[in-house]
C-alpha positions as CSV (number, residue, x, y, z in Angstrom):
1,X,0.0,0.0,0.0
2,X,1.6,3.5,-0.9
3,X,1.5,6.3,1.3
4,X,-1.9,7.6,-0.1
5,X,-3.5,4.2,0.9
6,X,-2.3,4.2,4.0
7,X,-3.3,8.0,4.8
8,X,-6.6,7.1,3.4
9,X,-7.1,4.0,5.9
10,X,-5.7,6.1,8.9
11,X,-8.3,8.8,7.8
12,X,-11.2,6.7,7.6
13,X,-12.3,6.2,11.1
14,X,-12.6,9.7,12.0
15,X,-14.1,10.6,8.3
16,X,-16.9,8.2,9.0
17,X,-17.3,9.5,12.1
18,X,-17.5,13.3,10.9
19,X,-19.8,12.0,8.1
20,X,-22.5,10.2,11.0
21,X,-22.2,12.6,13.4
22,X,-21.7,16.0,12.0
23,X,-22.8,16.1,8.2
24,X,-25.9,13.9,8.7
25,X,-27.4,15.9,11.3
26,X,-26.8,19.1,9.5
27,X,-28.2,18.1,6.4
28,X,-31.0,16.6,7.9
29,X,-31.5,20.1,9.9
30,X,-30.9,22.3,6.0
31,X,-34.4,19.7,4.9
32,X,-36.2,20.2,7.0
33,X,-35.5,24.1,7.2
34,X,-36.6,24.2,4.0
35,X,-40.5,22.2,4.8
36,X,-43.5,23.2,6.5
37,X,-45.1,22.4,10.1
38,X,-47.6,19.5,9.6
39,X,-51.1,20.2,10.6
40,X,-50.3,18.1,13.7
41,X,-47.0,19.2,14.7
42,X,-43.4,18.2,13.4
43,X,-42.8,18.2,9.8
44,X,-44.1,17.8,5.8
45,X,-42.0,18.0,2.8
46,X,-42.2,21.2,0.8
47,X,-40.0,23.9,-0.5
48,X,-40.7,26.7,1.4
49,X,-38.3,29.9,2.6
50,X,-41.3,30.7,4.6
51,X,-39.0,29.8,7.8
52,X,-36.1,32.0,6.8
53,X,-38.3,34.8,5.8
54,X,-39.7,34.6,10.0
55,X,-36.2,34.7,11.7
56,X,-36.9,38.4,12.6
57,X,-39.8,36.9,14.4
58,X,-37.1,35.1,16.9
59,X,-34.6,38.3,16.8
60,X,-34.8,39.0,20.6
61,X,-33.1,35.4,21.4
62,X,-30.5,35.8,18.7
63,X,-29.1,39.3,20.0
64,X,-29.5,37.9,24.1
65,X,-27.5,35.0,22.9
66,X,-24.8,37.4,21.0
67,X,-24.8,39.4,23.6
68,X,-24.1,37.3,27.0
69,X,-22.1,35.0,24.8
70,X,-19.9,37.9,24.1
71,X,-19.8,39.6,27.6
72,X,-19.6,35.9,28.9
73,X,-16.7,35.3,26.7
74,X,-14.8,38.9,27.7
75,X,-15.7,38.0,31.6
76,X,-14.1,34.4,31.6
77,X,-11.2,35.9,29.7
78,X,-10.8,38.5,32.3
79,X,-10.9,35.9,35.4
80,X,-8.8,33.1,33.1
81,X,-5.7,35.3,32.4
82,X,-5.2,36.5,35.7
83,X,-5.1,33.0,37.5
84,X,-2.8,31.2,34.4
85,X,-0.6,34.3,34.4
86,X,-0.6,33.7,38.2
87,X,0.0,29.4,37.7
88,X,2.8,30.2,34.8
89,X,5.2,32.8,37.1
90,X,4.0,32.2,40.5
91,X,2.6,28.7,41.1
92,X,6.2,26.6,41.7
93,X,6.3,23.7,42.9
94,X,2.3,24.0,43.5
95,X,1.4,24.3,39.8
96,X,0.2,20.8,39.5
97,X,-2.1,21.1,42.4
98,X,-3.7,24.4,41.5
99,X,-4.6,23.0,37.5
100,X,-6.0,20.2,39.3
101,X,-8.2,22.4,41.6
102,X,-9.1,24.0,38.2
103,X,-10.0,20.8,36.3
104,X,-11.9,19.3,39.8
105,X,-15.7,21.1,38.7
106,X,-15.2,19.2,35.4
107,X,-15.2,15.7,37.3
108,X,-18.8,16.3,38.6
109,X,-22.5,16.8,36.6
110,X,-22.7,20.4,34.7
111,X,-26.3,20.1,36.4
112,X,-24.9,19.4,39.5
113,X,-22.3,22.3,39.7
114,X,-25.6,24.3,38.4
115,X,-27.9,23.0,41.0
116,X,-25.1,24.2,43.4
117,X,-25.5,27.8,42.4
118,X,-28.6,28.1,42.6
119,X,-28.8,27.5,46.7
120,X,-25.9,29.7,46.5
121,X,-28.1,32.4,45.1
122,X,-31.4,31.5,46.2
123,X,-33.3,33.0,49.4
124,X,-31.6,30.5,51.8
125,X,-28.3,31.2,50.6
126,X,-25.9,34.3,49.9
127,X,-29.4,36.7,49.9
128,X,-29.6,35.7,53.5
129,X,-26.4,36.0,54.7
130,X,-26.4,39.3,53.0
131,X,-29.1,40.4,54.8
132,X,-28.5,39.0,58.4
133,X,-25.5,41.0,57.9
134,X,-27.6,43.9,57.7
135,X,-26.4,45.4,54.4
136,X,-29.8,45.3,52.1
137,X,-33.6,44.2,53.2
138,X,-33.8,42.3,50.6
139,X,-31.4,41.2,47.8
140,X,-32.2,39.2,44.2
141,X,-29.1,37.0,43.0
142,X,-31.2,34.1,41.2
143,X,-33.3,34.5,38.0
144,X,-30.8,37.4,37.1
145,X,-29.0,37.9,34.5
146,X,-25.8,38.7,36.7
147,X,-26.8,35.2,38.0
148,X,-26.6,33.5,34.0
149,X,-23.6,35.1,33.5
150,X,-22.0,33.8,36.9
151,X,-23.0,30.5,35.7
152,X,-21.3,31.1,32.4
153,X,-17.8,32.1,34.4
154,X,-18.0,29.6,36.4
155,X,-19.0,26.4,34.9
156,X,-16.4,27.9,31.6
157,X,-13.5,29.1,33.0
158,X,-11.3,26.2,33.0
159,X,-12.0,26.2,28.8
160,X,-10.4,29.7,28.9
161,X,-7.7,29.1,31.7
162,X,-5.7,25.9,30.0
163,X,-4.9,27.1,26.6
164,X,-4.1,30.5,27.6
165,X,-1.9,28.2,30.7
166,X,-0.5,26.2,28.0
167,X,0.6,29.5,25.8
168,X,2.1,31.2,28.4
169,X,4.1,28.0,29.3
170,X,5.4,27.8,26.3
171,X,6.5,31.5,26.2
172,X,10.2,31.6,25.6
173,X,11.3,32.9,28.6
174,X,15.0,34.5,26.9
175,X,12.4,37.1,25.2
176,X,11.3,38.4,28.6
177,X,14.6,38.6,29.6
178,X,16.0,40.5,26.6
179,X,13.0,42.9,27.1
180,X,14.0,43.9,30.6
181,X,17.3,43.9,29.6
182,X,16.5,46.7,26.9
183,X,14.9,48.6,30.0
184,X,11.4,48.3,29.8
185,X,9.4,48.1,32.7
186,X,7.6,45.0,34.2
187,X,3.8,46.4,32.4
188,X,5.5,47.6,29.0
189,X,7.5,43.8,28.9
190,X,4.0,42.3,29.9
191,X,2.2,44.6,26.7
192,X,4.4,44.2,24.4
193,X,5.8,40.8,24.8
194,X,4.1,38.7,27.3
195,X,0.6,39.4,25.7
196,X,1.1,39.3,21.8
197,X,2.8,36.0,22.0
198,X,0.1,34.7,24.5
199,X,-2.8,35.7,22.2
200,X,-3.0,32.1,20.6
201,X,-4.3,30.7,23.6
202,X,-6.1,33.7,23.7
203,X,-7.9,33.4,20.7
204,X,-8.0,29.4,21.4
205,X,-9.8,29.8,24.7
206,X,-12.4,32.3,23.4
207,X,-13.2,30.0,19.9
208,X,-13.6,26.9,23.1
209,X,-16.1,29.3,25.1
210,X,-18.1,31.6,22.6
211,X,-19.4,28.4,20.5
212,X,-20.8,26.0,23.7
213,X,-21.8,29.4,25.7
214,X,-24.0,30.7,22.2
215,X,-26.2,27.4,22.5
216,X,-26.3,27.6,26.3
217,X,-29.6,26.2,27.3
218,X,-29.7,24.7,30.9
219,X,-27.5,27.8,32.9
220,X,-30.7,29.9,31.3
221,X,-33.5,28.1,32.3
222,X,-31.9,27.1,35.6
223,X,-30.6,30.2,37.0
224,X,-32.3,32.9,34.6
225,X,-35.7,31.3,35.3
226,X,-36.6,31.5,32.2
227,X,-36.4,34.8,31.9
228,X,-33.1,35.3,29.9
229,X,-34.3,33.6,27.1
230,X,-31.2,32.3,25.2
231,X,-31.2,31.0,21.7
232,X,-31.2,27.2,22.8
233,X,-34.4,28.1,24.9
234,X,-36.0,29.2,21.4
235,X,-35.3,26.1,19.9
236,X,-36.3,23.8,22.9
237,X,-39.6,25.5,22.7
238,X,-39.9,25.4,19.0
239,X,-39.2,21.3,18.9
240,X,-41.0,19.7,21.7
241,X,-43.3,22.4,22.3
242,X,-44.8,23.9,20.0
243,X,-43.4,21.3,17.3
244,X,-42.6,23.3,14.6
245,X,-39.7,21.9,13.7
246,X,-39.1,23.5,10.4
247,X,-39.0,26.9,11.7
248,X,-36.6,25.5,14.4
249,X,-34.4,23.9,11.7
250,X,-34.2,27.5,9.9
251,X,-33.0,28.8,13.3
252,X,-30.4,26.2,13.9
253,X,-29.4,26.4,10.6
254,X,-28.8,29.8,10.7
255,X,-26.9,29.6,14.0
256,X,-24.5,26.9,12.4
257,X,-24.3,29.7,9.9
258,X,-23.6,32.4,12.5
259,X,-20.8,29.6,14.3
260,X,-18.9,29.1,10.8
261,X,-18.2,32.7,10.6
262,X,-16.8,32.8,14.1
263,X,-14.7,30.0,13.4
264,X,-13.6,31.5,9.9
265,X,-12.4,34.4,12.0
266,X,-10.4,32.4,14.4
267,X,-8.5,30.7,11.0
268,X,-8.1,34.1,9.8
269,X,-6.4,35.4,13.1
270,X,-4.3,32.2,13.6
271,X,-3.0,32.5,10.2
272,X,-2.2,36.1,10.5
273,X,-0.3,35.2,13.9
274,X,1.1,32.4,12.5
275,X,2.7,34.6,9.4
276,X,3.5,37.5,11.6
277,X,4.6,36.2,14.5
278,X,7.0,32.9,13.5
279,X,7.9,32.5,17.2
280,X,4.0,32.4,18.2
281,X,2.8,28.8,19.3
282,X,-0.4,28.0,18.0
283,X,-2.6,25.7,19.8
């Protein structure tokens, strides 16, 4: 067997398994965008852009998904650099421990961890103490959006934290060196050096939070109460309630849409790193 044979054989495993598991669906989804709700519920062959024409219909779920996914992403970046910054020059010989401390939530249920919060939040928990204390009469943490967006940072932040970790790891240390050496400062060496050749795992840990946050559904319904109504809430609805399922195949479709733009962005920036910045280790 030459070496395209063999190439093909190693490749087929995993091309099966993208052709099952990713294509399938998807095109299955893009059909049944295209159809119309049955007079029952669920869905009846046609060729229809009826459902594309009626996204605007669904806007409000679209831009609360943009936005918290966004100010979700900027908020676990903001509490991820910090703390891998902080395991890369500080952590010693108790670097191990503290990534393991990080990776620990990710042993247990996501519904579990969520659960969690919401005691933490609800009347019998921080509220209370808050107010035995004295400092408010009466304070609202759960079915907030401050309280989706804490779910977001918390149940995410180890997404964010390892490849920026595993960038600044990898950071050639002589660079730093030669910086301070040149007589820059401890914040100009960290701007100009530290952070452009961190921005990899930058970019790397935003791509692995933005996508999973945008179709979010349980951190929502569980501590928004319903009331932050997320894209994947729209779609729940719109499938097992309601049962129009081609409307909520033009949604999802148009969300993949949405996703393979973000991800075309993140190749763009990678490459342009990559071409710019030789010494930049891509993840």
């Amino acid at each position: 067997m030459d070496r395209r044979g063999r190439r093909g054989v190693l490749l087929l495993p995993a091309t099966l398994w993208y052709l099952a598991f990713l294509v399938a669906p998807l095109t299955v989804l893009l059909i049944f965008s295209f159809g119309v709700r049955a007079p029952n519920g669920g869905y009846q062959p046609a060729l229809s852009f009826e459902q594309y024409l009626s996204l605007e219909t669904r806007l409000t779920p679209f831009l609360n998904t943009i936005q918290l996914g966004f100010v979700g992403t900027v908020a676990c970046l903001l509490a991820a650099y910090p703390l891998a910054y902080y395991l890369v020059t500080r952590g010693g010989s108790r670097k191990m421990l503290l990534l393991a401390l990080i990776v620990i939530p990710f042993w247990t249920s996501f519904l579990i961890r969520t659960y969690a919060w919401m005691f933490l939040l609800g009347n019998s928990g921080i509220p209370r103490v808050v107010e035995a204390a004295g400092l408010t009469d009466r304070l609202q943490l759960l079915n907030t959006p401050f309280a989706v967006m804490l779910g977001i940072v918390y149940n995410y932040l180890p997404l964010m934290a390892l490849p920026i970790y595993v960038s600044l790891e990898r950071l050639d240390k002589s660079l730093l060196e030669a910086s301070k050496d040149l007589g820059a400062d401890r914040v100009r060496t960290f701007v100009q050096v530290t952070l452009p050749l961190s921005a990899p795992g930058v970019i790397s840990g935003c791509l692995l939070v933005f996508i999973p946050v945008m179709g979010e559904y349980l951190i929502p319904v569980l501590l928004g109460g319903g009331k932050t109504y997320f894209l994947g809430n729209a779609l729940a609805d719109l499938f097992l309630q309601s049962r129009n399922w081609p409307f909520g195949s033009a949604i999802g479709t148009a969300f993949v849409a949405i996703m393979l733009v973000v991800v075309g962005i993140y190749t763009w920036l990678t490459g342009r790193l990559a071409r710019s910045r030789p010494d930049a280790q891509l993840l």
